[in-house]
C-alpha positions in Angstrom: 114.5 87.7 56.7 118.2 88.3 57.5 117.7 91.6 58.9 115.0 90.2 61.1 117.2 87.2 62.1 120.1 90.2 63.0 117.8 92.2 65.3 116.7 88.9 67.3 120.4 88.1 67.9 121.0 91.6 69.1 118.0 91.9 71.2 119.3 88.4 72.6 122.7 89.5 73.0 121.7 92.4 75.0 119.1 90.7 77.2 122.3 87.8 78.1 124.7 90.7 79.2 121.8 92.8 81.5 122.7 90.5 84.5 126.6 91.1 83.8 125.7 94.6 83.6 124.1 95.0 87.1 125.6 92.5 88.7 128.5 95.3 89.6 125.9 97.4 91.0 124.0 95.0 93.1 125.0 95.2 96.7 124.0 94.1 100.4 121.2 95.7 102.4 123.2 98.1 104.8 122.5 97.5 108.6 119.8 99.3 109.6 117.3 98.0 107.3 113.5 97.0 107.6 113.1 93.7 106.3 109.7 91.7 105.9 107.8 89.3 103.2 105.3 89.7 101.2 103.6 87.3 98.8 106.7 84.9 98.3 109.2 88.8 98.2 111.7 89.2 100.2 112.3 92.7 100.4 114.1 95.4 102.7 113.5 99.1 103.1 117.9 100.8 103.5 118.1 103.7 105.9 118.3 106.1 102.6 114.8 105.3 101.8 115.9 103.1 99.0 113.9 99.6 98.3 114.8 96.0 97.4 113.4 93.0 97.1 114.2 89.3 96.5 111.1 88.0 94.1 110.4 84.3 94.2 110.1 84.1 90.4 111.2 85.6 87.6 109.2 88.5 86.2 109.4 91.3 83.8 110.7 94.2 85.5 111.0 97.9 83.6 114.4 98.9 82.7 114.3 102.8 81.9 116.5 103.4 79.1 115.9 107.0 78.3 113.5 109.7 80.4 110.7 108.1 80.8 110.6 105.1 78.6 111.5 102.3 79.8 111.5 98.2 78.1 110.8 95.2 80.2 113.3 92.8 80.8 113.6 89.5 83.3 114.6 89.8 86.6 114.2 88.2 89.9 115.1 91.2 91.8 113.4 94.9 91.9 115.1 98.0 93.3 113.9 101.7 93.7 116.1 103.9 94.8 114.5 106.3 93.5 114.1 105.0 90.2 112.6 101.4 90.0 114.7 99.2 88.0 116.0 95.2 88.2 118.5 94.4 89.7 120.7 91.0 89.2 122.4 90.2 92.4 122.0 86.6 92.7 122.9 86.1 96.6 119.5 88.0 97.3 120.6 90.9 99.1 117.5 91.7 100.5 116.8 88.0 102.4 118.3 87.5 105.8 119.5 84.1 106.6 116.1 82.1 107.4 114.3 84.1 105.7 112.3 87.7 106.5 109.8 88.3 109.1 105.8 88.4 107.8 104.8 91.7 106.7 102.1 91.8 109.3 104.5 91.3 112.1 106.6 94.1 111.7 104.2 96.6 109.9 104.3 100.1 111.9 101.3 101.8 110.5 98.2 101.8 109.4 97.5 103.1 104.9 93.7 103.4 103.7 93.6 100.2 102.6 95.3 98.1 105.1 98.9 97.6 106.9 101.8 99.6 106.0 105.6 99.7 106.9 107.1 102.9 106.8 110.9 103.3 107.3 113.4 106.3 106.4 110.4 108.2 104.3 109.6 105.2 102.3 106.6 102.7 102.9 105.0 99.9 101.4 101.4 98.7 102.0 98.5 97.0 101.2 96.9 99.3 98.7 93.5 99.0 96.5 91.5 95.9 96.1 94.4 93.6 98.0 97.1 94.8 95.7 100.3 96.0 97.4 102.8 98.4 96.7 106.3 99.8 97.5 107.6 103.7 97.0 111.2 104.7 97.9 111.6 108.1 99.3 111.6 110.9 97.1 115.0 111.1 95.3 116.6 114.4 94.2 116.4 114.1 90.7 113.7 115.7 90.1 111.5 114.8 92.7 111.0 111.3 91.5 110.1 108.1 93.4 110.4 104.8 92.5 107.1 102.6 93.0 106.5 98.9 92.3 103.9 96.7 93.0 104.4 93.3 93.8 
């Protein structure tokens, strides 16, 4: 029972310090960004192709801790850039004061399923069956893009 008592404290422990963690490497949208809403997200495409977005709840969001495996943990923001990941910046980043523009009224272009927005070799868009979906632009480490759905 005590070793199962020790390995809840230390998941606990770990999960309290994730926000300390990122909150160093949380940062401002950059001018030049693409912002819009989506389903209660506030989210912004940078001029690198990277993605953020400002969710309107908390959720489980993958945090890759080695290759490919990755463990969920609570978040209210999601990044890819390329990698998807949380992100704990609490003065949402990726809102502009008053909030984002509707998807609708700034999507450029036109996906099989519906509107899209694509920006500096990134896009989201309306995907299968009304789902929607975010991929940052191709990052150098091998060839890998973050995606999210929201």
């Amino acid at each position: 029972m005590k070793r199962v008592t020790k390995t809840c404290a230390g998941l606990l422990s770990v999960a309290a310090t994730l926000p300390i963690v990122f909150a160093a490497t949380a940062q401002a949208a950059p001018a030049g960004s693409m912002y819009f809403s989506y389903g209660g997200a506030n989210c912004a495409i940078m001029p690198d192709g990277s993605i953020g977005c400002d969710l309107p709840n908390i959720r489980l969001v993958g945090l890759n801790i080695v290759g490919d495996v990755s463990i969920p943990v609570p978040a209210q923001q999601i990044v890819a850039d390329p990698r998807t990941r949380p992100s704990y910046d609490f003065s949402n980043p990726y809102t502009q004061p008053g909030g984002n523009p509707d998807f609708y009224q700034v999507a450029n272009d036109r996906g099989t399923f519906g509107a899209r927005i694509s920006y500096a070799g990134a896009f989201c868009e309306e995907s299968f069956r009304g789902t929607f979906m975010c991929v940052s632009r191709t990052g150098e480490e091998n060839n890998r893009q973050g995606v999210f759905g929201l």
